[in-house]
N, C-alpha and C positions, 0 to 999 in steps of 0.2 A: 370648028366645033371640036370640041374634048370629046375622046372617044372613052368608055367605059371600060376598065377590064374585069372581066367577071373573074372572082376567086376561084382558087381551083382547089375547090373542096374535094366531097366524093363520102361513103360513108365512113363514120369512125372520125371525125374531123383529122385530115392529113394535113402531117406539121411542116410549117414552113421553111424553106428553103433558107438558112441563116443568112444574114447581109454581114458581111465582113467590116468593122470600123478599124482605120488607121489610123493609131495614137496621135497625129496631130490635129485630130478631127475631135477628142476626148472635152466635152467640156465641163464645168460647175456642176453639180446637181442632178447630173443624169445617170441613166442606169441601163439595165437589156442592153450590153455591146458584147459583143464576139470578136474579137481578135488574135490573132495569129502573130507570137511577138517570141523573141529570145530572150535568154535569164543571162543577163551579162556578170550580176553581182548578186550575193546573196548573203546576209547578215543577223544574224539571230539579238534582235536584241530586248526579248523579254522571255525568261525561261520561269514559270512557276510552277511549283510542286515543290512538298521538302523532299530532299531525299531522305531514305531511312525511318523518315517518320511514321511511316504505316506500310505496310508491304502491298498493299495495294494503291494506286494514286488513284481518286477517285476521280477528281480532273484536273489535271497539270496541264498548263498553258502554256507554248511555245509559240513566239509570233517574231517575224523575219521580213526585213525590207527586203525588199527584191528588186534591183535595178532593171528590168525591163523594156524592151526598144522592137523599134522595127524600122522601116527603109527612111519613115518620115517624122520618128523622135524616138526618144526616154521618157518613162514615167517610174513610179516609186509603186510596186503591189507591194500590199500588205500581204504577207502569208500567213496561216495559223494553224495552227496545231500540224494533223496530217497532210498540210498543203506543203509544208516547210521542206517535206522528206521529196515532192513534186519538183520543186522549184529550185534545181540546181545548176548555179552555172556552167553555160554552153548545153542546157537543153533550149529544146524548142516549145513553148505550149501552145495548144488553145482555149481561149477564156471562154466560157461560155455564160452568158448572163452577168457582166461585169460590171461593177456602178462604181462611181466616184465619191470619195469620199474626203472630206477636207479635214485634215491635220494642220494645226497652226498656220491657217489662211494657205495652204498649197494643198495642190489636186495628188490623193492618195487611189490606186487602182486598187477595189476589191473582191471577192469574190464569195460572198457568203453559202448559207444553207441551201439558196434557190438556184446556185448557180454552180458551174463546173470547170476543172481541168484537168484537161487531158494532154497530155507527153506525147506529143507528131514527131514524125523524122526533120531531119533537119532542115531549115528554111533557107531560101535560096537568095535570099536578101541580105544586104550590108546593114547594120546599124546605122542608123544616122546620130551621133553620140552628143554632139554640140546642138539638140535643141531637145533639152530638160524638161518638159511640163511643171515637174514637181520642184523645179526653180522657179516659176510663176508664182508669185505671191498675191493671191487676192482678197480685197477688203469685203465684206459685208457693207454693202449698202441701202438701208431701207427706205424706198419711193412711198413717200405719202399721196395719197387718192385725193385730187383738187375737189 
């Protein structure tokens, strides 16, 4: 017999206990992960705003691949704007609320408005470097309903 566990609310509804996901667990299409990964590389390669053109930027766009890894892969975050100045190599972070997002058929890690990062001390883990996620290339496949 399945035994039941009752939630462990209380009042104010008390927030859950996060489950930790290791990148090689990271699939298509999903989102809500938290993980604990290193910034091995970090690359700016979309900077917008003119400079000089107006002395205020009203919103200049900075966005940075960011090689990121832990004991059991690599994957590729997206960073943007104030996450860029976040995510530099040989920190540590933790992702909080992190979805996948596909960039020319491979798994991009991101972390939008609903989600978070936070700068921990260092992680006690090796990189595991030779297995890439965001070298996985995947096609789109549409299953018709018989």
């Amino acid at each position: 017999m399945a035994t039941e566990q009752k939630k462990q609310g209380g009042a104010g509804g008390a927030k859950r206990k996060p489950v930790f996901t290791k990148v090689d667990q990271l699939k298509p299409g999903t989102s809500g992960h938290t993980l604990t990964a290193k910034v091995l590389t970090s690359k700016t390669v979309l900077h917008k705003g003119r400079p000089g053109a107006a002395a205020v930027q009203l919103h200049p766009t900075t966005i940075a691949e960011c090689l990121i890894g832990d004991e059991t892969g690599t994957i590729l975050f997206t960073a943007r704007n104030e996450q860029v100045d976040l995510m530099k190599p040989g920190t540590t972070v933790i992702l909080r609320n992190a979805k996948i997002d596909m960039f020319k058929g491979s798994m991009r890690l991101a972390v939008d408005k609903w989600g978070r990062i936070e700068v921990t001390g260092p992680a006690n883990f090796t990189v595991k470097e030779d297995n890439n996620l965001s070298l996985i290339e995947y096609e789109l496949v549409n299953v018709a309903d018989e």
